[in-house]
Backbone atoms as SQL, in Angstrom:
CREATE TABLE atoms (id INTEGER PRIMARY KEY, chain TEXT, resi INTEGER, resn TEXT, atom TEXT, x REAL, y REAL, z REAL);
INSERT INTO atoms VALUES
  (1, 'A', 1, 'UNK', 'N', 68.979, 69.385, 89.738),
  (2, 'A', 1, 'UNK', 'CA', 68.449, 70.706, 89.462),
  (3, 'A', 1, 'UNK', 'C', 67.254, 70.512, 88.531),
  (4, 'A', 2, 'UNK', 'N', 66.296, 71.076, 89.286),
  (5, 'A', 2, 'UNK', 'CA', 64.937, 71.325, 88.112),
  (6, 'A', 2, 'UNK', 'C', 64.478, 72.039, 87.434),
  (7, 'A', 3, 'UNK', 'N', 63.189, 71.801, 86.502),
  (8, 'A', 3, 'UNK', 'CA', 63.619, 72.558, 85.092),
  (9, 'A', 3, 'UNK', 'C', 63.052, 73.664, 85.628),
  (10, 'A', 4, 'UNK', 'N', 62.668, 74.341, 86.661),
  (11, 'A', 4, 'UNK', 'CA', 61.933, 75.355, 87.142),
  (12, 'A', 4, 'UNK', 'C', 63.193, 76.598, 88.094),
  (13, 'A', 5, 'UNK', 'N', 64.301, 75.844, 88.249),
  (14, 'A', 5, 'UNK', 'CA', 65.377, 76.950, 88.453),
  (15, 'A', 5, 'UNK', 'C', 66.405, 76.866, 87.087),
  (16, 'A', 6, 'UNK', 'N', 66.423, 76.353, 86.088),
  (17, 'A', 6, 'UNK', 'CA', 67.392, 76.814, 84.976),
  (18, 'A', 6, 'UNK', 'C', 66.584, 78.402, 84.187),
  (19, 'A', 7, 'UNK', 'N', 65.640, 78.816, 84.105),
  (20, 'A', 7, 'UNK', 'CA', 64.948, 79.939, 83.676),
  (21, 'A', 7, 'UNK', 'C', 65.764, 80.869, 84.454),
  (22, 'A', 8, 'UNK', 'N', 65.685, 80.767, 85.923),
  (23, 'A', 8, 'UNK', 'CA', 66.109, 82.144, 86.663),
  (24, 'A', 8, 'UNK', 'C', 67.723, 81.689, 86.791),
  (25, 'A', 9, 'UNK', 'N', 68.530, 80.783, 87.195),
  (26, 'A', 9, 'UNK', 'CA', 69.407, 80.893, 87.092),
  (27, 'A', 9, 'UNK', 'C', 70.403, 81.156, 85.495),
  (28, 'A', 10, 'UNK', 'N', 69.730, 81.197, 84.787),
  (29, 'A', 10, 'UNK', 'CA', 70.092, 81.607, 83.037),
  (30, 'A', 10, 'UNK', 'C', 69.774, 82.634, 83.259),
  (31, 'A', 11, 'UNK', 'N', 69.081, 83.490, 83.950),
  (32, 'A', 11, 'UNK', 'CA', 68.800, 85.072, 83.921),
  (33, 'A', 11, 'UNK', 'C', 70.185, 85.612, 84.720),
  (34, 'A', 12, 'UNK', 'N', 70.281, 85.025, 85.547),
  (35, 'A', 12, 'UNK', 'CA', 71.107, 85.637, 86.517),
  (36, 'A', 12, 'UNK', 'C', 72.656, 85.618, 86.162),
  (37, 'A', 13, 'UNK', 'N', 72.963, 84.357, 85.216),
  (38, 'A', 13, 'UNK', 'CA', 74.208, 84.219, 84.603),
  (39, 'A', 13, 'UNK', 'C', 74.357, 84.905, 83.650),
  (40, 'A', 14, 'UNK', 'N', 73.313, 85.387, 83.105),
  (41, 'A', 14, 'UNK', 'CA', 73.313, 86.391, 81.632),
  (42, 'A', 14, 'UNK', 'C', 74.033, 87.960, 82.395),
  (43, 'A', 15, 'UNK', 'N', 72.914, 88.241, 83.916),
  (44, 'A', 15, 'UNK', 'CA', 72.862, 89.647, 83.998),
  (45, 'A', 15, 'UNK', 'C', 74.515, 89.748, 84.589),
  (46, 'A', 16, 'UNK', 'N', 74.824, 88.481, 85.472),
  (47, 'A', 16, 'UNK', 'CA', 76.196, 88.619, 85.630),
  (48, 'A', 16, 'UNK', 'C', 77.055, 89.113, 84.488),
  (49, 'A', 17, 'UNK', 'N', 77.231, 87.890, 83.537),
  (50, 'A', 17, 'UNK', 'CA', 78.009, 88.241, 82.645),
  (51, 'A', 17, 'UNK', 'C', 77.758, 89.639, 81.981),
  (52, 'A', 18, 'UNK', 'N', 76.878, 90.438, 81.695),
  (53, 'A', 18, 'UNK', 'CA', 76.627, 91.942, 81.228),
  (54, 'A', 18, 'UNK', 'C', 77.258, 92.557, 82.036),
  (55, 'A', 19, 'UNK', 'N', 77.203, 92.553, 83.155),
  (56, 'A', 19, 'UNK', 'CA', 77.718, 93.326, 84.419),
  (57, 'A', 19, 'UNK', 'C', 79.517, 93.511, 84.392),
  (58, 'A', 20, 'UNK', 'N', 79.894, 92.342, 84.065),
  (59, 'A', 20, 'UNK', 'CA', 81.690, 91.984, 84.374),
  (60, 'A', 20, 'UNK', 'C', 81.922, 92.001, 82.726),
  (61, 'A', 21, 'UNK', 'N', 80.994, 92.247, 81.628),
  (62, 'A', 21, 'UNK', 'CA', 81.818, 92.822, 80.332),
  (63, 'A', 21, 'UNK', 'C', 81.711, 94.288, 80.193),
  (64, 'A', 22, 'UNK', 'N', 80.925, 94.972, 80.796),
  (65, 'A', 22, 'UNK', 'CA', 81.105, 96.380, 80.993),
  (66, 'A', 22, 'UNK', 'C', 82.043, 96.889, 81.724),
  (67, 'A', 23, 'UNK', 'N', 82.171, 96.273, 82.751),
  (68, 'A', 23, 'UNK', 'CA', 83.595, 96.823, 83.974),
  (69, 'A', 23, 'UNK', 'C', 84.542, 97.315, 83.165),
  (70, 'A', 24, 'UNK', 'N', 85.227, 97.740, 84.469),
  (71, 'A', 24, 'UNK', 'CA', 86.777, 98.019, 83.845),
  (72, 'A', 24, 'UNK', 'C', 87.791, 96.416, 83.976),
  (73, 'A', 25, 'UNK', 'N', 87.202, 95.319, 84.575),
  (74, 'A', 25, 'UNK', 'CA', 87.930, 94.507, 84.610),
  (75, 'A', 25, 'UNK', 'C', 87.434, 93.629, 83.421),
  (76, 'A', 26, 'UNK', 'N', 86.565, 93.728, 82.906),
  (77, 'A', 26, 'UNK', 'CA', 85.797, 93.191, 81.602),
  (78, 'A', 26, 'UNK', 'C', 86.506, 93.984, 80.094),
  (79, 'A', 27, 'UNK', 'N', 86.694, 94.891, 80.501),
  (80, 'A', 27, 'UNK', 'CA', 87.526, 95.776, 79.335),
  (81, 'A', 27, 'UNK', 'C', 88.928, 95.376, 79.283),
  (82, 'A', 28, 'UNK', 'N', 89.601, 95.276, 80.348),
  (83, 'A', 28, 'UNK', 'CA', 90.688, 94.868, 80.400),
  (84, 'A', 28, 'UNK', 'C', 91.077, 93.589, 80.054),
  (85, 'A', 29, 'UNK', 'N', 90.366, 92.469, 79.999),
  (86, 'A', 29, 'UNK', 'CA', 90.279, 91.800, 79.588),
  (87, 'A', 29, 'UNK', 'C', 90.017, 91.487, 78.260),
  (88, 'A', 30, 'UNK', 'N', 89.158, 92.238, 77.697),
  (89, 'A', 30, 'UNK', 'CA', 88.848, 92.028, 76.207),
  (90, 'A', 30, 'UNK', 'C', 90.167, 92.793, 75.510),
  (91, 'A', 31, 'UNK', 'N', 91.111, 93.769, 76.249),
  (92, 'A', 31, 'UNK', 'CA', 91.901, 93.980, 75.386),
  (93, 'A', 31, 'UNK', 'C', 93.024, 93.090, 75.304),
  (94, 'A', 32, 'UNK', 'N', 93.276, 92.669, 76.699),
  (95, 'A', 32, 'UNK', 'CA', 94.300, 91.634, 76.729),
  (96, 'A', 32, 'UNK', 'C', 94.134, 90.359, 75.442),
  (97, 'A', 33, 'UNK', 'N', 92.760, 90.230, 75.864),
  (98, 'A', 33, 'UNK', 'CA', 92.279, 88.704, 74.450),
  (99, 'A', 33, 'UNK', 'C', 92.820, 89.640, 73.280),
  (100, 'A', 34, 'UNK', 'N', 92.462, 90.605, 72.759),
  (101, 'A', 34, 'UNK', 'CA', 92.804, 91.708, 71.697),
  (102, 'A', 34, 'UNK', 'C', 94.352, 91.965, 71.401),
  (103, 'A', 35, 'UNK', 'N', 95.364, 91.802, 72.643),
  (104, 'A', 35, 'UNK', 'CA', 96.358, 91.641, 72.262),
  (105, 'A', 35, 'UNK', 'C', 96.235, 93.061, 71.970),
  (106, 'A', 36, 'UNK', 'N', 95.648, 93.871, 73.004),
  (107, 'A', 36, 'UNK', 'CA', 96.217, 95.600, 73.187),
  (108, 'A', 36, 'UNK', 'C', 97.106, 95.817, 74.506),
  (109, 'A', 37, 'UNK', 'N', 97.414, 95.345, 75.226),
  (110, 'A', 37, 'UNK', 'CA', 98.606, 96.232, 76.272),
  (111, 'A', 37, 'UNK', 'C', 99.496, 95.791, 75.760),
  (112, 'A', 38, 'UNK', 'N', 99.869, 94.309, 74.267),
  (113, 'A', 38, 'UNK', 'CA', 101.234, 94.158, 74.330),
  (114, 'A', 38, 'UNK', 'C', 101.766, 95.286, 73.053),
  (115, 'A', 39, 'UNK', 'N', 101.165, 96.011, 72.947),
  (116, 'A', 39, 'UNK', 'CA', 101.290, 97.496, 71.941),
  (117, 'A', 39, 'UNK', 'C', 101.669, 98.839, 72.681),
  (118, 'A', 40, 'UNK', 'N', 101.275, 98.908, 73.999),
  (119, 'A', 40, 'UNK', 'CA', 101.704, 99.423, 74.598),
  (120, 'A', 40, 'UNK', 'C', 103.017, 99.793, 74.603),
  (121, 'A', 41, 'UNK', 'N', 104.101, 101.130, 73.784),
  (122, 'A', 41, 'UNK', 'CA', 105.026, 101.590, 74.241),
  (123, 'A', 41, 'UNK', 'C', 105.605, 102.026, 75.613),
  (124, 'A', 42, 'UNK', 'N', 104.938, 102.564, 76.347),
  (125, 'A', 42, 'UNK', 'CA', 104.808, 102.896, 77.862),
  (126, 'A', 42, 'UNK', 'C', 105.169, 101.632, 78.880),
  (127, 'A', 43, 'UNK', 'N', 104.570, 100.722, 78.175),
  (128, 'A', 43, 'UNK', 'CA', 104.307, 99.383, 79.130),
  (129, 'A', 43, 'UNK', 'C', 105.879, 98.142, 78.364),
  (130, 'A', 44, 'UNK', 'N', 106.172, 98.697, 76.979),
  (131, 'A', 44, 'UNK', 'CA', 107.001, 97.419, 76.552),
  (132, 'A', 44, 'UNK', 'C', 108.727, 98.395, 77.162),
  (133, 'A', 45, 'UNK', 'N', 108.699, 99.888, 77.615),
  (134, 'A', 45, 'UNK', 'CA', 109.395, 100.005, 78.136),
  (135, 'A', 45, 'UNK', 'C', 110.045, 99.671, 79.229),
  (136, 'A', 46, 'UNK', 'N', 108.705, 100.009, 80.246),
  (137, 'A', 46, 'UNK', 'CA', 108.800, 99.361, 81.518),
  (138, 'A', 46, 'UNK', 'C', 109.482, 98.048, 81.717),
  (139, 'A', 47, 'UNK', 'N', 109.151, 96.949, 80.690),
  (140, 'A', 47, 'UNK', 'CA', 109.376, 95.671, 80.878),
  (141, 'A', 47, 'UNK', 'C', 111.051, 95.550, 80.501),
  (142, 'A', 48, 'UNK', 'N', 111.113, 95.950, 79.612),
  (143, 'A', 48, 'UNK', 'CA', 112.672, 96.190, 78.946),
  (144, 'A', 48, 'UNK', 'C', 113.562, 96.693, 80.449),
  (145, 'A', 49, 'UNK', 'N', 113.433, 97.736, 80.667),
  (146, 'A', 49, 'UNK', 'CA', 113.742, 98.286, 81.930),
  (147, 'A', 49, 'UNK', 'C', 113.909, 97.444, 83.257),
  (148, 'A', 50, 'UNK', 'N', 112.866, 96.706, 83.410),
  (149, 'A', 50, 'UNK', 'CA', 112.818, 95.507, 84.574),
  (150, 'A', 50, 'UNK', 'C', 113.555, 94.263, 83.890),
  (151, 'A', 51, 'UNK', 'N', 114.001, 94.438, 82.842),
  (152, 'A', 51, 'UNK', 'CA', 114.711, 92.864, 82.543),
  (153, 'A', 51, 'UNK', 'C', 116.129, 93.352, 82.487),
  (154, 'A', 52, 'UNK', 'N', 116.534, 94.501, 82.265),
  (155, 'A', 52, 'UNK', 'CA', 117.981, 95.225, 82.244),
  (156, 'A', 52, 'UNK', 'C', 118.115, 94.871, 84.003),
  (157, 'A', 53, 'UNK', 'N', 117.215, 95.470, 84.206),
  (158, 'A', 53, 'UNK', 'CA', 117.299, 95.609, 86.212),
  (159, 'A', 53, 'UNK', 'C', 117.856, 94.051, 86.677),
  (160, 'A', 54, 'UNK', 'N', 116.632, 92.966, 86.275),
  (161, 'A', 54, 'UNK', 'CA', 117.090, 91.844, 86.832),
  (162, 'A', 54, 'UNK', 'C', 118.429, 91.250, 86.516),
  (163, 'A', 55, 'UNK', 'N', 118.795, 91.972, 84.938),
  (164, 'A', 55, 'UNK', 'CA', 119.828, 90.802, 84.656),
  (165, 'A', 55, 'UNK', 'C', 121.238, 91.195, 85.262),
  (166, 'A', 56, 'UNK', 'N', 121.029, 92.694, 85.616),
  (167, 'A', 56, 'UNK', 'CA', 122.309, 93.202, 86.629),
  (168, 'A', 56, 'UNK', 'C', 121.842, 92.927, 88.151),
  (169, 'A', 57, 'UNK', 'N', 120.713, 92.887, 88.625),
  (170, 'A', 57, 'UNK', 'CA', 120.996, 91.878, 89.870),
  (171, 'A', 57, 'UNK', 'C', 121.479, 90.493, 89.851),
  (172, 'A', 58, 'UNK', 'N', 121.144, 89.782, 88.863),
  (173, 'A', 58, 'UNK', 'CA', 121.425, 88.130, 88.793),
  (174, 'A', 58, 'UNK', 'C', 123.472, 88.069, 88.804),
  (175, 'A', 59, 'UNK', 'N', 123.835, 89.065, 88.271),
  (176, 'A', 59, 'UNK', 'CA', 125.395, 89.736, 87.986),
  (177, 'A', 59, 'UNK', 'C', 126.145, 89.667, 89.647),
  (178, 'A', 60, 'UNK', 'N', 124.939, 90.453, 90.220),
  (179, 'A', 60, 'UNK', 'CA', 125.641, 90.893, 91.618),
  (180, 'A', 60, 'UNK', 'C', 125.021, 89.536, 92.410),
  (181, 'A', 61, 'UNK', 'N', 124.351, 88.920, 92.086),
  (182, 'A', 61, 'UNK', 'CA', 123.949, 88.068, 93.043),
  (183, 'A', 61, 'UNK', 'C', 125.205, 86.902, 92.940),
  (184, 'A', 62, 'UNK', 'N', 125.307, 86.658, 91.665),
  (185, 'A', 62, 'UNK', 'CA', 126.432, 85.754, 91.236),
  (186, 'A', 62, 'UNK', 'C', 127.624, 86.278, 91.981),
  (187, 'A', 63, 'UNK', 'N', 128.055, 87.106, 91.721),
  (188, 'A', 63, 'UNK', 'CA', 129.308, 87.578, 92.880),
  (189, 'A', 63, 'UNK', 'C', 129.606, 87.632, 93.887),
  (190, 'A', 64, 'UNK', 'N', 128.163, 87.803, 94.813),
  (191, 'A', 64, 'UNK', 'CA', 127.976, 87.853, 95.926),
  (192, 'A', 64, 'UNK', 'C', 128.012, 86.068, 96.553),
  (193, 'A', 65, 'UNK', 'N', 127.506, 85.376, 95.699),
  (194, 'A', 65, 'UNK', 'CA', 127.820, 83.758, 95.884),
  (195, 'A', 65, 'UNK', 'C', 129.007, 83.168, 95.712),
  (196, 'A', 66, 'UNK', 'N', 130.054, 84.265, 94.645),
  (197, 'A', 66, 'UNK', 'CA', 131.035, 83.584, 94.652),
  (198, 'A', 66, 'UNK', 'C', 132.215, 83.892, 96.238),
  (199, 'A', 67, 'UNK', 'N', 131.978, 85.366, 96.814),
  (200, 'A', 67, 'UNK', 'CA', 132.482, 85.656, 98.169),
  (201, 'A', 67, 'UNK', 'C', 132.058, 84.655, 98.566),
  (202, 'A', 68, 'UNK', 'N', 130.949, 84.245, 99.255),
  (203, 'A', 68, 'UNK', 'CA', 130.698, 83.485, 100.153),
  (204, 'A', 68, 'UNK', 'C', 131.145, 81.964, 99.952),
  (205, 'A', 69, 'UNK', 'N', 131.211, 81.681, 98.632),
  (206, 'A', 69, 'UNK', 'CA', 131.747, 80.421, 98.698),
  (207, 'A', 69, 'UNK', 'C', 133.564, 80.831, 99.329),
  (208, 'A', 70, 'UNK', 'N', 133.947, 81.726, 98.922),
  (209, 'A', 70, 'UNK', 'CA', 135.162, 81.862, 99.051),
  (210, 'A', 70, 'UNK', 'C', 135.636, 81.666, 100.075),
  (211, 'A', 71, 'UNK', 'N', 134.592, 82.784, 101.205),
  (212, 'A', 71, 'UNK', 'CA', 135.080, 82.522, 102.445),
  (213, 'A', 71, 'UNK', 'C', 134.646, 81.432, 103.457),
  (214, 'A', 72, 'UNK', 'N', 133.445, 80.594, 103.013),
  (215, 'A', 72, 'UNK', 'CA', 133.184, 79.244, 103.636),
  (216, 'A', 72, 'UNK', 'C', 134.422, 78.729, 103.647),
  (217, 'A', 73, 'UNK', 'N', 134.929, 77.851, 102.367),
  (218, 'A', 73, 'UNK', 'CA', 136.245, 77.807, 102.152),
  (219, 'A', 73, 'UNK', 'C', 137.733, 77.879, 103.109),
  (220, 'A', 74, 'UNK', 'N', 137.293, 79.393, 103.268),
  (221, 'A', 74, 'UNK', 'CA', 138.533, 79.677, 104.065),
  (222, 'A', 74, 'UNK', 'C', 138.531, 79.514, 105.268),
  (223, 'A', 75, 'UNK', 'N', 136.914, 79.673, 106.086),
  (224, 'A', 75, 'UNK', 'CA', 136.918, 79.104, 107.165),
  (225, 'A', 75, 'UNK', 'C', 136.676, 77.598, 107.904),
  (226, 'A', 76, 'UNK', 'N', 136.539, 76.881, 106.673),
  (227, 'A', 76, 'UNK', 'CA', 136.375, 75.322, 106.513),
  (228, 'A', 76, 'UNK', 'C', 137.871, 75.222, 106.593),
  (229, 'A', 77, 'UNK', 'N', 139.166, 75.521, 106.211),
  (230, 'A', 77, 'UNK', 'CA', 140.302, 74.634, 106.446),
  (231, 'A', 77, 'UNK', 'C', 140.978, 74.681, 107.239),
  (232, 'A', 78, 'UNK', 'N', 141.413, 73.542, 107.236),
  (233, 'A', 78, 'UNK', 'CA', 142.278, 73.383, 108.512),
  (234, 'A', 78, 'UNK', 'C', 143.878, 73.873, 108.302),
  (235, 'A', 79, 'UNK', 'N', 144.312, 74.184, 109.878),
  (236, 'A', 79, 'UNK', 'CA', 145.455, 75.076, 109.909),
  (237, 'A', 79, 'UNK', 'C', 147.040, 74.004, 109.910),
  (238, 'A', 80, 'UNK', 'N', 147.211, 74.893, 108.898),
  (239, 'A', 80, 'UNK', 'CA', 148.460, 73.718, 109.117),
  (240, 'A', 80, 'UNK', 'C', 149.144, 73.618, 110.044),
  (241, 'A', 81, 'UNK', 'N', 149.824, 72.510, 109.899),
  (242, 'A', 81, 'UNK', 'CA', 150.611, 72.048, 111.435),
  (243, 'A', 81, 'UNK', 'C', 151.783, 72.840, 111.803),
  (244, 'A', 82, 'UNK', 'N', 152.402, 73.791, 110.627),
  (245, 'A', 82, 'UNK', 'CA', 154.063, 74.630, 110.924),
  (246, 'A', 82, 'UNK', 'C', 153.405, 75.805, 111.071),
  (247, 'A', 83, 'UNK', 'N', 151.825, 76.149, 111.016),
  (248, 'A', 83, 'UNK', 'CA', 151.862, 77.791, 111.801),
  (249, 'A', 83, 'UNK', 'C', 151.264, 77.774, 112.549),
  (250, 'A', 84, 'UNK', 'N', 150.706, 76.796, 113.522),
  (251, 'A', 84, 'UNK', 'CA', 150.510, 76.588, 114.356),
  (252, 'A', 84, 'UNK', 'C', 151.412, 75.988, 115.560),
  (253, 'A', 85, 'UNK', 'N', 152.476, 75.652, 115.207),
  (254, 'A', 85, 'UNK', 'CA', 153.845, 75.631, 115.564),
  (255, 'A', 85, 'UNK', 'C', 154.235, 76.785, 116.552),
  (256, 'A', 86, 'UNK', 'N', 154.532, 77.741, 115.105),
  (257, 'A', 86, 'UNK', 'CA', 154.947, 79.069, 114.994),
  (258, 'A', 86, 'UNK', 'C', 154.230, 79.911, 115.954),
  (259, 'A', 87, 'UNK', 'N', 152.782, 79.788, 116.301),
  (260, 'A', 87, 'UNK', 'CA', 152.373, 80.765, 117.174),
  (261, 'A', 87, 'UNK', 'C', 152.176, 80.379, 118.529),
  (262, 'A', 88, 'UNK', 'N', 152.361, 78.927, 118.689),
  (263, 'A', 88, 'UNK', 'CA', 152.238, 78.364, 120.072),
  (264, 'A', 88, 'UNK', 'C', 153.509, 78.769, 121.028);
């Protein structure tokens, strides 16, 4: 690169960057660095709320693994030899 495109490409990285710190995604960002949405009441509810949620799915999921082991189990064994006797 020659010294005759760092002038305009330094223009163009400047006007970028002006452009994406005005946004709304440039704002959002500077508050995040700012350590403003984790102040957010509205938002530290929500999260509270979604971690109550997950930790009673992880509850039912666990249960739901323990059926299925149960009944693998039951359909994994073999039949014993006196009731099979019995129904022949």
């Amino acid at each position: 690169m020659g010294p005759e495109l760092v002038g305009p490409l330094g223009f163009f990285t400047m006007v970028t960057v002006i452009f994406v710190t005005r946004s709304h995604i440039g704002r959002a960002i500077a508050d995040r660095i700012r350590g403003g949405a984790a102040g957010d009441p509205h938002l530290a509810a929500e999260v509270e709320s979604l971690r109550s949620e997950l930790h009673l799915l992880r509850g039912e999921l666990t249960e739901v693994h323990e059926r299925l082991d149960f009944a693998e189990r039951l359909l994994t064994r073999q039949p014993e030899p006196s009731r099979v006797a019995e129904h022949s």
